[in-house]
N, C-alpha and C positions, 0 to 999 in steps of 0.2 A: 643582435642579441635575441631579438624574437625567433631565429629560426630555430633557438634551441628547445624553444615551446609547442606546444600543438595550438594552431590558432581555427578556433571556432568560430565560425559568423554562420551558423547555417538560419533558413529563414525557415520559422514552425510551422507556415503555413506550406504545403503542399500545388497545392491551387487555389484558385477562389472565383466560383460558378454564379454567377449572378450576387453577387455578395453574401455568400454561403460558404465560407471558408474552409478546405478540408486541411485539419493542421494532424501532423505527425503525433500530436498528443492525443486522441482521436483514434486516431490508428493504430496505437502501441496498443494504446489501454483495451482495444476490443481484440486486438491480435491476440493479446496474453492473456483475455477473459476465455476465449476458444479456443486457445492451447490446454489451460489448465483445466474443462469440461474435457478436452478430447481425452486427458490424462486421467480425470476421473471417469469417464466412462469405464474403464480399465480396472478400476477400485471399485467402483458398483458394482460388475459383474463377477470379482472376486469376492466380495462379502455378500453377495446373492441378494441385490438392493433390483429393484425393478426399472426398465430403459424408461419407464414414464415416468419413475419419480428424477430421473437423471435428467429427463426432456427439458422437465418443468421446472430445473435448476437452476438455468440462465437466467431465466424472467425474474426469478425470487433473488439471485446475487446481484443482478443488473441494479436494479432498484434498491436493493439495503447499502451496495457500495457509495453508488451515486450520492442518494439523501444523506446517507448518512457522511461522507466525505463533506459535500457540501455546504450541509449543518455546522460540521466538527469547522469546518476553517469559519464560515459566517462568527459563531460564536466563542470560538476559543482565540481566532486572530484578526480578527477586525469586527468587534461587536459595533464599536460604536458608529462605523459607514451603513452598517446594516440595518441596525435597530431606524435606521433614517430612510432606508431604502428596502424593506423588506420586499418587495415586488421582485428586485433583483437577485433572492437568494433563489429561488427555485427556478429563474426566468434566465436563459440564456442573455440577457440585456440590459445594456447598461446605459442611463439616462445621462446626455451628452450637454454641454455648453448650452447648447443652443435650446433646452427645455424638450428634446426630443430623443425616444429609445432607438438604440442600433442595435444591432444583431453584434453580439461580442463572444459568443460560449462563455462557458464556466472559466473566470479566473483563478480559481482557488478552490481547491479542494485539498481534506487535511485528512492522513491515512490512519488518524487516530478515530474519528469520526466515522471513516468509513469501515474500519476494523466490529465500530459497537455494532452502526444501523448492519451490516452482513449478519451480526451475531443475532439480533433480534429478528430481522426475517427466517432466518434459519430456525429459531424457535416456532414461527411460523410456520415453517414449510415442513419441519418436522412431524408436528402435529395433523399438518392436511394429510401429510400420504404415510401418516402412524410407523415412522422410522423414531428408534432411539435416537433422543437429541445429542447426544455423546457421539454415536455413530456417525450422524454428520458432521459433526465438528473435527473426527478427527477425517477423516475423508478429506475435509476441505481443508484442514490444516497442512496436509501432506504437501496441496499444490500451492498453497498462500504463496509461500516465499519466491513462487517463480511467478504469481500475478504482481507480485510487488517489485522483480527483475524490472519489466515490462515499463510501471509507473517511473520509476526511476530513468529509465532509459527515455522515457517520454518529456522526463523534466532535463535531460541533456541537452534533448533537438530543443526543446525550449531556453535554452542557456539559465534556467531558472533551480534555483538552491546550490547556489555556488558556494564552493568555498573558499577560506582566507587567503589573502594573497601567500604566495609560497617560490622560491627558486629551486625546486626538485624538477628533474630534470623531464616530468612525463605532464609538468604543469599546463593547464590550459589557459588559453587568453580568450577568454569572453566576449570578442569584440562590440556584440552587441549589448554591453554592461559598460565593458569599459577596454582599456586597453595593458591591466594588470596581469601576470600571473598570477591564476591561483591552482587551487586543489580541485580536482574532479570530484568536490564529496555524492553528486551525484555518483558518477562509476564506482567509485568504491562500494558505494549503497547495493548497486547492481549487484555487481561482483559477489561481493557478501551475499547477498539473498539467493543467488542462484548457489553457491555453496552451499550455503542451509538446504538448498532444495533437492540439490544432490543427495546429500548427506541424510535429510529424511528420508528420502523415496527408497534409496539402497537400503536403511536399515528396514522400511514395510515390507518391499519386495525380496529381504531376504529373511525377516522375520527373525533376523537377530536375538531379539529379547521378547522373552513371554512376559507381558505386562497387561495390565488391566486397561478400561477404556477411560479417554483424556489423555493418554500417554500423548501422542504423537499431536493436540493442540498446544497439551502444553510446551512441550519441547523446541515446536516451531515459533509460540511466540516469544518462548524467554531468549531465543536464540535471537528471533528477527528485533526486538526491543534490545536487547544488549549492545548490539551493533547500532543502533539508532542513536542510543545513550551518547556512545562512544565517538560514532563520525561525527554529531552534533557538534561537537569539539570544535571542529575546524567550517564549520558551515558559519558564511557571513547568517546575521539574527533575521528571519523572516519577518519581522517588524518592529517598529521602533521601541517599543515598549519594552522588550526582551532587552534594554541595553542596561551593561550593568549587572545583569540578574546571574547568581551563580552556574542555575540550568537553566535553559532557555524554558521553553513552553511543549516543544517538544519533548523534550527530556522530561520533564516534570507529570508530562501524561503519558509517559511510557511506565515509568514506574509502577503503575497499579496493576501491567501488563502483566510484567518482571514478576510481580509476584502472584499473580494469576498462573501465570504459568509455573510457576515453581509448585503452587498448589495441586495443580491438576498431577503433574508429575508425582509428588508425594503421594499424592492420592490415589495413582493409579497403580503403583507399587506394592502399595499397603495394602488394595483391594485383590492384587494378585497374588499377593503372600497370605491373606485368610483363606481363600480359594484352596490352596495348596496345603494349609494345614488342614481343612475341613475333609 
């Protein structure tokens, strides 16, 4: 009966150099951090944005994503191991049986989190090299959905945010979970977000629609949080807390996205419709 399944047991970890683990989650996440820079590179020099504000890009998303990922799971899904252990929210390590740290990486990082701390260094970095903060945001909104491909694909090689068990026939079996069918809600995720990214870049790159600026964040998040909403559905709950509850946790902080982004949209409509009358 299993053959009818795809059966997953892949191991996250890559190698492991002196107890330095190189895991595929690791790899995706900076692979599709330098995809989506090489993609804006391409957007900066079409909005006439300068290669050293683009240079000093990485440093500035590296760090908002991370903290801010990091932050968002510490405190929106598992405050209470945290608030006990805060050495290990920013600390690659986690304090073992025996009263002693090991080298672990980041368990947990939450794209809700890392969504805010991006926005707030981008406010930052806005200000350093005197770009309209609107102009970065939609720049980086263009390429979001394909860095968030990436993460997604990262949490596959990890067999981590699976979904409900299911008999379709492209089901995966977890082995390292357990030995159920379920839903790729990862892949899906994927899949989805690199649509969205298609789907944005074609309409920049062909300039489809005269519209004001925020167009093109809003659009991406309401698109990338819709889809969140929705796969949630069938995603086993990321902790136990979540059981029972109508929308999970994830769901419930997509929402403010949802309508952030609805806002920017209206808004940048309205401001390209006064334009036009004036």
């Amino acid at each position: 009966m299993n053959l009818l399944y795809i059966n997953w047991d892949v191991n996250p970890e890559i190698v492991n150099i002196l107890g330095f683990p190189l895991k595929y989650y690791g790899l995706l996440f900076l692979a599709g951090l330098v995809l989506c820079l090489n993609i804006l590179k391409r957007i900066y020099k079409k909005e006439g944005l300068s290669s050293q504000a683009h240079e000093a890009l990485f440093s500035y998303a590296l760090i908002g994503i991370l903290v801010g990922a990091r932050l968002g799971h510490c405190l929106f899904y598992d405050f209470d191991y945290y608030s006990q252990h805060p050495l290990e929210i920013l600390l690659p390590i986690q304090k073992g049986v025996d009263g002693t740290y090991h080298f672990t990486g980041f368990a947990g990082l939450a794209s809700h989190g890392g969504g805010i701390g991006l926005v707030i260094m981008l406010l930052i970095y806005a200000r350093k090299f005197s770009i309209p903060f609107m102009t970065v945001l939609d720049a980086i909104a263009i390429v979001l959905p394909l860095g968030g491909t990436f993460i997604r694909l990262a949490n596959l090689m990890n067999s981590e945010i699976i979904g409900v068990p299911t008999d379709v026939p492209w089901a995966f079996i977890f082995h390292q979970v357990d030995d159920l069918p379920r839903h790729p809600a990862q892949l899906y995720e994927a899949i989805s977000y690199f649509i969205i990214f298609l789907s944005v870049y074609f309409i920049y790159k062909k300039n489809i629609f005269k519209i004001g600026k925020g167009f093109y964040f809003g659009i991406s998040i309401l698109l990338i949080f819709i889809m969140r909403i929705l796969i949630e559905f069938i995603k086993v709950d990321q902790v136990e807390f979540e059981h029972g509850m109508i929308l999970n946790m994830g769901q419930l902080l997509s929402i403010p996205f949802i309508l952030l982004g609805l806002f920017f949209i209206i808004k940048s409509i309205m401001e390209k419709g006064k334009v036009k009358t004036t």
